[in-house]
C-alpha positions in Angstrom: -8.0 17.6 3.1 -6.0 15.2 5.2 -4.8 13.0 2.8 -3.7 15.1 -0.4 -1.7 17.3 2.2 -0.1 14.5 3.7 0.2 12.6 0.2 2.1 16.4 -1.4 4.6 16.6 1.5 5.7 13.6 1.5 6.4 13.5 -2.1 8.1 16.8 -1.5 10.0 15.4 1.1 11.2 12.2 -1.1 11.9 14.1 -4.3 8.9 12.4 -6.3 6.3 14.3 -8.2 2.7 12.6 -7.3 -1.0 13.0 -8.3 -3.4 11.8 -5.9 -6.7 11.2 -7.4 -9.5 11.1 -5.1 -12.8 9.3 -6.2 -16.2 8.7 -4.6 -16.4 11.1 -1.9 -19.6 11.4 -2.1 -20.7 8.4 -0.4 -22.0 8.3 3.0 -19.9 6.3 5.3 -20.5 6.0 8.9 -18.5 8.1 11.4 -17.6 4.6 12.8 -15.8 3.1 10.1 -14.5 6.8 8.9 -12.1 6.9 11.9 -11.2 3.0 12.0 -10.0 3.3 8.2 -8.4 6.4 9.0 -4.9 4.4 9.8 -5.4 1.2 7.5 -5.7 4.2 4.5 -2.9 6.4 5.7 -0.4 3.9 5.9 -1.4 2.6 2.3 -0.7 6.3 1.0 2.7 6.5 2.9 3.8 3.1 1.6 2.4 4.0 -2.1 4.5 7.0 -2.2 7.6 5.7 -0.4 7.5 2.6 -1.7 5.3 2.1 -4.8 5.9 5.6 -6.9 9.9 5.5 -8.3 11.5 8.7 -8.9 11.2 10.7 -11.4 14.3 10.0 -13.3 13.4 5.9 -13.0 9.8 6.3 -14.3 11.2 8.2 -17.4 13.7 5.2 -18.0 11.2 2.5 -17.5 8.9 4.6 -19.9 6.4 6.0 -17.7 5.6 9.6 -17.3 7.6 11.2 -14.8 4.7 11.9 -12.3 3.2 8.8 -10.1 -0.3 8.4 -10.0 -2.0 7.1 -6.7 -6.0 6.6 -6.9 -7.8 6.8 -3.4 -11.3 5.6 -4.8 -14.6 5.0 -2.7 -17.5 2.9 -3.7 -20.5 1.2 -2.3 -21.0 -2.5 -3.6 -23.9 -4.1 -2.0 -24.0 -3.7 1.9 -19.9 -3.5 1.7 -17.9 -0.5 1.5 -15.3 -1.1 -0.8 -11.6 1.5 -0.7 -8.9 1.2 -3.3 -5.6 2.8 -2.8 -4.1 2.3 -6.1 -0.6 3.4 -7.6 1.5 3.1 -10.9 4.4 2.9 -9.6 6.7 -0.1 -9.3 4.5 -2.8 -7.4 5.4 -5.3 -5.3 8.1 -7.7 -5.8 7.3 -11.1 -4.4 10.8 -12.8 -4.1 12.0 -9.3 -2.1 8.5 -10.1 0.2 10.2 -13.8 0.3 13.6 -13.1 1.1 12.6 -10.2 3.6 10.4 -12.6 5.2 12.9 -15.3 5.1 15.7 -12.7 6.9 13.5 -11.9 9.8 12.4 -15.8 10.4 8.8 -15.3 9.7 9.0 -18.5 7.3 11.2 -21.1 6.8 13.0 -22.1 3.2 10.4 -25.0 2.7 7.6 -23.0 3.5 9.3 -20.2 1.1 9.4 -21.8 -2.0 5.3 -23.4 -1.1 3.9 -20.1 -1.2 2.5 -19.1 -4.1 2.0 -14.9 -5.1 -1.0 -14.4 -2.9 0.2 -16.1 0.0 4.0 -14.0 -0.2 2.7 -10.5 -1.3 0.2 -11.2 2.1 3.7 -11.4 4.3 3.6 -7.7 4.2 1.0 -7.3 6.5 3.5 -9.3 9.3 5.0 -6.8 11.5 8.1 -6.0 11.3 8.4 -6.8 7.6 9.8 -4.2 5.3 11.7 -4.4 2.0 12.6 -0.9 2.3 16.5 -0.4 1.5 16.8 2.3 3.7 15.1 3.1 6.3 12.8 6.5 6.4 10.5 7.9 8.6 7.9 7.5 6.4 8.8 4.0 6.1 11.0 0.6 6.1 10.3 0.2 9.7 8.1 -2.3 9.6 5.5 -0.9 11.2 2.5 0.1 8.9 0.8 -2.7 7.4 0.4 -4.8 10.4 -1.6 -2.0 11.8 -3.5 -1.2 8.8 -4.9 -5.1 8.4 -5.6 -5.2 12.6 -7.9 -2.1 11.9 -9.4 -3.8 9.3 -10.0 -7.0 10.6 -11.8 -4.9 14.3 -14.4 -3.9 11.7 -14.7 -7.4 10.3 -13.2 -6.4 6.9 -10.4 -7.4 4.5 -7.9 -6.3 2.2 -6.7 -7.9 -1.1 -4.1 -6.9 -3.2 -3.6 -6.8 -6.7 -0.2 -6.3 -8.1 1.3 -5.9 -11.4 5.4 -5.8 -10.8 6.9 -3.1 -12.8 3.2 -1.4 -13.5 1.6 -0.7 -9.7 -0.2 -2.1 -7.4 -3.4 -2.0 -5.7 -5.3 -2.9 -2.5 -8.9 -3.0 -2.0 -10.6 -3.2 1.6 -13.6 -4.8 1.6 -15.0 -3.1 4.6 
């Protein structure tokens, strides 16, 4: 109940109209891992609808529907439990992640134009980081995805990311 609550107000509170589609609850995870993916998942649901679902009026221009789809899915793969936070909003722009990064120091202009996609869109998960253009308390204070990827990695786990720009984006943890 936790997270389509939290995933309704918030886009009340930013004008957007979202569906959050939850998947694979049926699957037994251990209380353990429940609470330490708690964060890494809420974070991941505040940045897809702050960041990854546009507005209304944009998604009509860019000839999406006007409500944003974000897919919380659960699924057991083998001996790995496997979460996808997915969105179809407007994904991740990798020269914003490079320019952002380059702004705060956390690469240099050499080691900017050596990183290929993978490499830049994982420069989110560096604290302090945020291509947010304004600042919100949802998000754009860097804080978020640095915490969500230290969670992970207590429980040994890992996140990947696959992004389509203009058509959404989506994270898996590996977990």
């Amino acid at each position: 109940a936790l997270f389509p609550r939290m995933v309704r107000d918030l886009a009340h509170e930013r004008g957007k109209d979202i569906l959050l589609q939850l998947e694979g609850g049926d699957i037994e995870v251990d209380r353990q891992i429940l609470e330490l993916s708690k964060d890494p998942l809420i974070h991941l649901l505040r940045n897809a609808v702050d960041h990854g679902i546009e507005a209304p009026d944009q998604r009509i221009a860019s000839g999406k529907s006007s409500r944003g789809i974000i897919r919380l899915r659960a699924d057991q793969r083998g001996n790995h439990l496997v979460i996808e936070v997915a969105d179809d909003g407007r994904g991740i722009d990798p020269e914003a992640v490079r320019q952002a990064a380059l702004k705060r120091g956390l690469i240099g202009a050499h080691e900017a134009a050596a990183l290929d996609e993978e490499a830049t869109l994982n420069l989110i998960f560096h604290a302090g980081l945020s291509t947010a253009r304004q600042v919100s308390t949802i998000s754009g204070r860097g804080v978020g995805l640095d915490v969500a990827r230290a969670n992970l990695e207590q429980m040994r786990g890992l996140v990947r990311i696959a992004n389509q720009p203009g058509q959404g984006v989506v994270f898996s943890l590996l977990l």
